[in-house]
C-alpha positions in Angstrom: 0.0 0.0 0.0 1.0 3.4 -1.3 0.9 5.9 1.1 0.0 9.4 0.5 1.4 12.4 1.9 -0.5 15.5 2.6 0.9 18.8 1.2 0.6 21.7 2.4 -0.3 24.7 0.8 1.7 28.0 1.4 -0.9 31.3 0.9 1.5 34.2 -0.7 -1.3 36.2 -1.4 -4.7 37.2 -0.3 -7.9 36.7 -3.0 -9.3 40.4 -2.5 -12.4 39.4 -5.0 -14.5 38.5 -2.1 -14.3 41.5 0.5 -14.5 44.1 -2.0 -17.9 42.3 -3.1 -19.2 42.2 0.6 -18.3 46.2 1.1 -20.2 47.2 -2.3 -23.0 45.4 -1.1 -23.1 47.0 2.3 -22.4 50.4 0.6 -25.3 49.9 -1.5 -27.4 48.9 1.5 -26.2 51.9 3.8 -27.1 54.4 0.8 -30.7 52.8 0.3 -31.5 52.6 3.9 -30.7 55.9 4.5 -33.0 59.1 4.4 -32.0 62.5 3.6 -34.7 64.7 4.4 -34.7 67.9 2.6 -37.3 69.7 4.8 -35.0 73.0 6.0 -34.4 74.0 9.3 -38.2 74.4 11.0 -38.8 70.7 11.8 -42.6 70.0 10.7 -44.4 66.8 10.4 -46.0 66.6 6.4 -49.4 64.9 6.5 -49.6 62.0 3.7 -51.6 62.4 0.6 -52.6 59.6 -1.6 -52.5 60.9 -5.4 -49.6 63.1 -5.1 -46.2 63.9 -7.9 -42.9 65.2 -8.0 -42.4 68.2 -9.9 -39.0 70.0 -10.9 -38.7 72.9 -8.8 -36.8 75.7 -9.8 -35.7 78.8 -7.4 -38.8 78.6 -5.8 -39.8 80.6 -2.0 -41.0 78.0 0.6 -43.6 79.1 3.7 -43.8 76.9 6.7 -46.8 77.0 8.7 -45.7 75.0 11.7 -47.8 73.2 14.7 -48.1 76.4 16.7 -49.4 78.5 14.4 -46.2 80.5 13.7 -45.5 81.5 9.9 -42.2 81.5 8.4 -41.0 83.0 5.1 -37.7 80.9 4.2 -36.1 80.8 7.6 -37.2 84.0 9.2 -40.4 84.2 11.4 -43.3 86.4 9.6 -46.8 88.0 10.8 -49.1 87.7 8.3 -48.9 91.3 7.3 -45.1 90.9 7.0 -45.8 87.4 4.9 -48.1 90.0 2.7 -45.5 92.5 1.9 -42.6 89.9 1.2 -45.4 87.9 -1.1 -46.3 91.2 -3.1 -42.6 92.4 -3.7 -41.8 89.0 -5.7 -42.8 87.9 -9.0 -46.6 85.9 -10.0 -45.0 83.5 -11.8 -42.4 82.8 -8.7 -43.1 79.0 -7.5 -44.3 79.1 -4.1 -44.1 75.9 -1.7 -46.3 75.8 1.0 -45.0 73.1 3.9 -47.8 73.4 6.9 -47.3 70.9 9.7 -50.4 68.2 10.5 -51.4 69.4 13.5 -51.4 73.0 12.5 -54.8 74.9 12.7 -56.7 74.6 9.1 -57.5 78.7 9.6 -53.5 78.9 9.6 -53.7 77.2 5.8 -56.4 79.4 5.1 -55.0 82.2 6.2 -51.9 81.5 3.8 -54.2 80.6 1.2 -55.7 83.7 1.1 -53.2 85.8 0.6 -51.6 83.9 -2.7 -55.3 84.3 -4.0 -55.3 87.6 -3.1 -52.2 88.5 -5.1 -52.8 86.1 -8.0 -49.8 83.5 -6.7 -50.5 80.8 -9.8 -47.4 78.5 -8.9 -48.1 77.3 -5.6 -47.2 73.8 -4.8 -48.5 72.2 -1.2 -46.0 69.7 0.0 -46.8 66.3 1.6 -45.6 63.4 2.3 -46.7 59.9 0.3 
């Protein structure tokens, strides 16, 4: 009987193949699982909407309407006079983006509403959440 000796295999090299497959996967998992939320600085909570689209926006002025009450026009705190002013000095065809939080008051929407209608404000977009 023939015996047969083992041999032993020296590694000079690592096969890199592998890990580099496992990290792209977990990159591509980290970048799906994570949320960027674009909402700006005044933290509101959207309420969801059913039939809702994405549109291009282009320079567009953006009115928060948080759960307080309190108006904002960008990132500064308005009155609803002041909102009225800053609404009339820009143009009609400017796009306007309304983001009022869930649990604000509806006469706080209204309120808002109003004044676009009043000053012929055709671009208005109302942002919520799907």
């Amino acid at each position: 009987m023939a015996k047969f000796k083992k041999q032993r295999k020296r590694f000079d090299e690592i096969n890199v193949i592998p890990f580099i497959d496992i990290m792209l996967v977990l990159l591509v998992m980290v970048l799906t699982t994570a949320t960027f939320v674009n909402q700006g600085i005044i933290p509101i909570e959207l309420p969801t909407a059913k039939a809702s689209k994405k549109e291009d926006a282009k320079k567009e002025i953006t009115i928060y309407v948080n759960d307080k009450g309190e108006l904002f026009f960008e990132k500064e705190r308005v009155d609803l006079k002041t909102l009225e002013a800053k609404l009339s000095a820009i143009s009609k065809e400017q796009t306007v983006v309304l983001r009022s939080d869930k649990e604000s008051k509806f006469q706080d929407f209204v309120s808002v509403m109003d004044i676009l209608k009043r000053l012929n404000h055709e671009q208005l977009y109302i942002i919520t959440k799907e």
